[in-house]
NUMI-824440 format. One record per atom (N, C-alpha, C): residue number from 1; residue in one letter; atom name; z, x, y. Coordinates in steps of 0.05 Angstrom, whole numbers, plus 5000, padded with zeros to 4 digits. Each point is the difference from the previous one (the first is absolute). Example, Ala and Ser with C-alpha at 12.3 -4.5 7.8 and 13.67 -1.06 7.14 Angstrom:
<nodes>
{node 1 A N {5156 5264 4886}}
{node 1 A CA {5000 4982 5024}}
{node 1 A C {5000 5018 5024}}
{node 2 S N {4986 4993 5021}}
{node 2 S CA {5001 5016 5024}}
{node 2 S C {5014 4985 5022}}
</nodes>
This chain:
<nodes>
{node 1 X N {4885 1671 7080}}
{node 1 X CA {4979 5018 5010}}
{node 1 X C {4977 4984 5012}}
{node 2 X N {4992 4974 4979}}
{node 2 X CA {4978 4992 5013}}
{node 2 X C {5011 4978 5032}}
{node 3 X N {5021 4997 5002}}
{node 3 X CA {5002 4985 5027}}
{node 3 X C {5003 5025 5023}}
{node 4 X N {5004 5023 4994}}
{node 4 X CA {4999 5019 5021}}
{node 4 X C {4977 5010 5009}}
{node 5 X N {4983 5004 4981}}
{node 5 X CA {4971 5005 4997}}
{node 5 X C {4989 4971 5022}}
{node 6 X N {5009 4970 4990}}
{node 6 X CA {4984 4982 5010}}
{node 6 X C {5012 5009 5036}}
{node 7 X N {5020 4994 5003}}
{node 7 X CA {5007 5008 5031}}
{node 7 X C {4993 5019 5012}}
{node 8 X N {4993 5025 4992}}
{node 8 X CA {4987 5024 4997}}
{node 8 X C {4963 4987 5024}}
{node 9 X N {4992 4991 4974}}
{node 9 X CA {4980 4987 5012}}
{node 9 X C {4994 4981 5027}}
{node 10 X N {5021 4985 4994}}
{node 10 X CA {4996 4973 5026}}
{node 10 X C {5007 5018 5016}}
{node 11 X N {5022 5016 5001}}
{node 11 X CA {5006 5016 5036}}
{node 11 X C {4973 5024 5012}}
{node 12 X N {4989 5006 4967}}
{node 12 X CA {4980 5028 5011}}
{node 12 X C {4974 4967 5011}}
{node 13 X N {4998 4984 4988}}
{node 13 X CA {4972 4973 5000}}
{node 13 X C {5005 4997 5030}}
{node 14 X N {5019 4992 5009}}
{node 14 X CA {5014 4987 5026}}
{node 14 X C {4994 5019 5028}}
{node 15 X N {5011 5022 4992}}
{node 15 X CA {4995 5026 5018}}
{node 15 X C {4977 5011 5004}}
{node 16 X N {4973 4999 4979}}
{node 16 X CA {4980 5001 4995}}
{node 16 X C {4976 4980 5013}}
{node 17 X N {5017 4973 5012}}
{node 17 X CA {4990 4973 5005}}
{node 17 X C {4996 5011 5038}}
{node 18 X N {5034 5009 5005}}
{node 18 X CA {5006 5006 5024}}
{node 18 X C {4971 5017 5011}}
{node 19 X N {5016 5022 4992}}
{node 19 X CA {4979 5027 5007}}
{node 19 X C {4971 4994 5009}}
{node 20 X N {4990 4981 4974}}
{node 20 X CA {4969 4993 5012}}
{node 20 X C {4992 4979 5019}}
{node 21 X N {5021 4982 5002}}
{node 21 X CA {4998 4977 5018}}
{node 21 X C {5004 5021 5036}}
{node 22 X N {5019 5029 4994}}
{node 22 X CA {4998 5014 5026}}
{node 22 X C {4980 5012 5008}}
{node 23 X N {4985 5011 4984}}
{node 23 X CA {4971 5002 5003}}
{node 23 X C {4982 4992 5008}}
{node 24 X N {5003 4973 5001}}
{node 24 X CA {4973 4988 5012}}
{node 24 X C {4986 5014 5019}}
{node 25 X N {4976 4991 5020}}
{node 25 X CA {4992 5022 5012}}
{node 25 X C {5002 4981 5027}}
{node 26 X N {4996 4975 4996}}
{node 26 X CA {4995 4973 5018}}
{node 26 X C {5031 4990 5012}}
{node 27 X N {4994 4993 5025}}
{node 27 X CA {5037 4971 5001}}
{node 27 X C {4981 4976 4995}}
{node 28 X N {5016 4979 4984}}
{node 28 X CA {5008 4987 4982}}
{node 28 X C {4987 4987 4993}}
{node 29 X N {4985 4986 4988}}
{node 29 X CA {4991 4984 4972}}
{node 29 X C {4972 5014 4994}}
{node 30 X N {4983 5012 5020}}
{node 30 X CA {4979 5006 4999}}
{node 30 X C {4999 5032 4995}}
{node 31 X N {5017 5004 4996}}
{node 31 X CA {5009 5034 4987}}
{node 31 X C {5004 4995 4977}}
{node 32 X N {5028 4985 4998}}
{node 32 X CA {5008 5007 4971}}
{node 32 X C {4967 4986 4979}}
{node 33 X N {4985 4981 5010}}
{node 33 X CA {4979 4994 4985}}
{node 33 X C {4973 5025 4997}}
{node 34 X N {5002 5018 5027}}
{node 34 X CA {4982 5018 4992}}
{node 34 X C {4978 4996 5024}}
{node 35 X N {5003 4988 5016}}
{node 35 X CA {4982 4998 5020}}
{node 35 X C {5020 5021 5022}}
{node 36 X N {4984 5020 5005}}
{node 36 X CA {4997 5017 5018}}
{node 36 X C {4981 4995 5020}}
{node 37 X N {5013 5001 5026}}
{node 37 X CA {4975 4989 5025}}
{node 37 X C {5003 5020 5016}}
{node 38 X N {4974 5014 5003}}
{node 38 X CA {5006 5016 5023}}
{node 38 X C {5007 5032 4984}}
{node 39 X N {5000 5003 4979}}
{node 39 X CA {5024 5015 4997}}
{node 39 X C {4979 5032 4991}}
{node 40 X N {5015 5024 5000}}
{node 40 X CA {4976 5028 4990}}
{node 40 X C {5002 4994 4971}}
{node 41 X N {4973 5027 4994}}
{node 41 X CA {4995 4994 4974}}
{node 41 X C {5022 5018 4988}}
{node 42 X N {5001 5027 5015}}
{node 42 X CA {5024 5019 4987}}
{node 42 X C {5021 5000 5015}}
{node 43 X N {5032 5008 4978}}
{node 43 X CA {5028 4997 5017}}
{node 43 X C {5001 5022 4989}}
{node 44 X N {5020 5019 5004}}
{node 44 X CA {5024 5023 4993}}
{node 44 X C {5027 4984 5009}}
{node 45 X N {5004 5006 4972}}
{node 45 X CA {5027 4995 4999}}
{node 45 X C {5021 5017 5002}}
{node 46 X N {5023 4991 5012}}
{node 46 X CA {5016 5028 5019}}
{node 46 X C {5027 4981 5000}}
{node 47 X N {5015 5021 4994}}
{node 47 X CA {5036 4988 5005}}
{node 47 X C {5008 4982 4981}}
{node 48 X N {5012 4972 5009}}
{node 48 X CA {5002 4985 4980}}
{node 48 X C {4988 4978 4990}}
{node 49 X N {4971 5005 5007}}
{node 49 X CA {4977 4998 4986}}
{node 49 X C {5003 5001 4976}}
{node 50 X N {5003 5032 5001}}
{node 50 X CA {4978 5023 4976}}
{node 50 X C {5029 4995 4982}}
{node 51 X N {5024 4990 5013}}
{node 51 X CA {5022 5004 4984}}
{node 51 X C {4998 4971 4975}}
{node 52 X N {4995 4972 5019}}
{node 52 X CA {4999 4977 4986}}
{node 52 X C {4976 4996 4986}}
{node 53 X N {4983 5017 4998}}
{node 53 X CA {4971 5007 4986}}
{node 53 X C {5017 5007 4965}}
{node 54 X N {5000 5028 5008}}
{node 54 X CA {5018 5016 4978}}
{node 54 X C {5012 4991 4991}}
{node 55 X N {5028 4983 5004}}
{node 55 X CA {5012 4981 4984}}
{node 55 X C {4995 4985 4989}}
{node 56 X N {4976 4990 5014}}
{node 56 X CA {4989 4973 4984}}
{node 56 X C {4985 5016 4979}}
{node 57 X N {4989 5009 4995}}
{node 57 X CA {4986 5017 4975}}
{node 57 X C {5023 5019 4976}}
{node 58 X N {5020 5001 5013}}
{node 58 X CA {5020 5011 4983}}
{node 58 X C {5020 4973 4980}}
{node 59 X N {5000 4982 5023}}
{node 59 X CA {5010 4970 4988}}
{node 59 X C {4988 4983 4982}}
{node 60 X N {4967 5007 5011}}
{node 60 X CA {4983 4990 4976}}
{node 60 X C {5002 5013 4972}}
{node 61 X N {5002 5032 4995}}
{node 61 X CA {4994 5013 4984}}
{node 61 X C {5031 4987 4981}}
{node 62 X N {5020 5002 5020}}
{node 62 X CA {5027 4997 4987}}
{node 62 X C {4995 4963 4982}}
{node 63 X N {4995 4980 5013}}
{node 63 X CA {4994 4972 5000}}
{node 63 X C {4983 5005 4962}}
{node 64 X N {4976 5012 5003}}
{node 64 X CA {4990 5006 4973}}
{node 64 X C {5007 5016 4979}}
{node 65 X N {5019 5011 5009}}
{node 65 X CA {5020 5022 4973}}
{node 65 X C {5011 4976 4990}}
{node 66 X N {5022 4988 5016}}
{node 66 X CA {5017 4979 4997}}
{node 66 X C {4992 4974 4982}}
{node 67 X N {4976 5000 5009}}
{node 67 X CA {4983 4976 4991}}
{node 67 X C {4996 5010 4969}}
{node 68 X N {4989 5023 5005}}
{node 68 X CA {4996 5014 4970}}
{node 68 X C {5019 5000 4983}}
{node 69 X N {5028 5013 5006}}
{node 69 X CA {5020 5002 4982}}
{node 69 X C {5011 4968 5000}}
{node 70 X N {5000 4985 5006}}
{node 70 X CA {5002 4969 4996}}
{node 70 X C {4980 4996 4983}}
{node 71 X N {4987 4998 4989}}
{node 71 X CA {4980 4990 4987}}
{node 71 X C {5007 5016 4965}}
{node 72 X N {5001 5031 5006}}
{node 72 X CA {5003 5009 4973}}
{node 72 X C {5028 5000 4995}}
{node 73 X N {5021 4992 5016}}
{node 73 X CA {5023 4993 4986}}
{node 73 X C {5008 4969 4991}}
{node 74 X N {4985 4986 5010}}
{node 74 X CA {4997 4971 4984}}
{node 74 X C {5016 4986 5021}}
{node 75 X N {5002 5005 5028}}
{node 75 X CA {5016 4988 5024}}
{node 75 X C {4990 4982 5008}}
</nodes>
């Protein structure tokens, strides 16, 4: 149980890694760090945006169950 639980994790950690590295808002090094040039203060998010938004908050929520039930099963 606990090695299914651990793989469980690394593929939701991994996928979770992806998703936000797609996000950035910048092309390349000066995005993913957070420097925005130029850029508005408000976006709407629309399509597969609002889709890789959502996931990533559903992956997170899943990432901390997981984390959780690892912890109180002694994994």
């Amino acid at each position: 149980m606990s090695t299914y639980l651990n793989l469980a994790l690394v593929i939701v950690s991994i996928a979770l890694i992806v998703l936000v590295l797609l996000q950035s808002k910048g092309a390349g090094l000066g995005g993913l760090g957070g420097g925005d040039f130029g850029g508005s203060g408000y976006h709407v998010r629309r399509g597969v945006e609002r889709l890789a938004f959502n996931l990533t908050i559903v992956l997170s929520l899943l990432y901390f169950l997981l984390a959780l039930l690892s912890v109180t099963l002694g994994g």
